[in-house]
N, C-alpha and C positions, 0 to 999 in steps of 0.2 A: 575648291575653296581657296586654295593657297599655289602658289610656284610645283610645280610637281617635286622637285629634286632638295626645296626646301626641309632643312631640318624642325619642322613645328609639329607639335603636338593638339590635338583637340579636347575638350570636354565639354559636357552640359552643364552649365551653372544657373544660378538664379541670380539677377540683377534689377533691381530697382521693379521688383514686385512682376517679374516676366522670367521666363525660361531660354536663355541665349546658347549659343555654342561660343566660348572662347578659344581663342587662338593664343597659346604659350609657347615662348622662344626654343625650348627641349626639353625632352622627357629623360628624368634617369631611372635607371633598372639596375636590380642585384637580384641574384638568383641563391634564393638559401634551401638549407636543407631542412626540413622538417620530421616528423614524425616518423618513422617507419621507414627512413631511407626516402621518403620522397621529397621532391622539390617545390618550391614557391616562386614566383617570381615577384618581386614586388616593385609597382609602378609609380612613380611621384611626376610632378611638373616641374618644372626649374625656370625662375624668374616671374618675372608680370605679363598678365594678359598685354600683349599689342592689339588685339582688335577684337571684336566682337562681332558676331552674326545672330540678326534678330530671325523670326522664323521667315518674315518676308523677303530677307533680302538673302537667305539662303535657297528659296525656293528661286529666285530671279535670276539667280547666278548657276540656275540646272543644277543642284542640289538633292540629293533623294533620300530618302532614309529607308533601310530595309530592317527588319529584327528577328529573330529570332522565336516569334512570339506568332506572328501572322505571315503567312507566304507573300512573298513578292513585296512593290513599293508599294510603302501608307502613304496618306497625304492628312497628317494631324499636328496641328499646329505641338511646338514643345511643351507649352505649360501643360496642356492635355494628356502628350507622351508623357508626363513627368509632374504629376500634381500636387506633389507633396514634399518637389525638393527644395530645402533647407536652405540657407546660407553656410552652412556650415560642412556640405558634401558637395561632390562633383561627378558627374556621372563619365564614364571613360569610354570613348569614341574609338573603337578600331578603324581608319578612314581608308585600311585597306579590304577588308572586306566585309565592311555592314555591321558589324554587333558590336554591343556595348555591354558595358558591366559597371557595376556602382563600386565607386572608391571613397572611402573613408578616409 
């Protein structure tokens, strides 16, 4: 998707009634303590989307999405993967190894 050695982050957002992947300038992380001695880590975005990938031009660009959910590559468009997100969430892309997790 991006430069490999680039510092950018990804997630799933919703944009003008579709499911895109945004591309953000960097991600910050703190790692806190929680309950019982155990830890959190907690992930944010920093700055404004620079670009966007709609689901077509992610597949053009050899693109693949693997989850967690179903073995091996899917081929489903995002808004399908993702029917129900909001404007108000972003879903968080591991783009090193395949899985994602919803962030509030």
């Amino acid at each position: 998707m991006a430069q490999k050695d680039a510092p950018l982050t990804y997630r799933f957002v919703s944009r003008d009634g579709d499911v895109v992947i945004a591309v953000y300038p960097k991600e910050g992380y703190e790692r806190i303590e929680v309950q019982n001695g155990d830890a959190e880590t907690l992930v944010w975005t920093e700055g404004v989307p620079i670009f966007f990938y709609t689901y077509e031009e992610f597949k053009k660009a050899g693109g693949v999405i693997r989850t967690n959910i179903v073995e091996g590559e899917i081929d489903i468009p995002f808004k399908k993967l993702f029917p129900d997100l909001g404007s108000d969430k972003e879903i968080y892309i591991d783009a090193e190894s395949g899985w994602t997790d919803e962030v509030e």
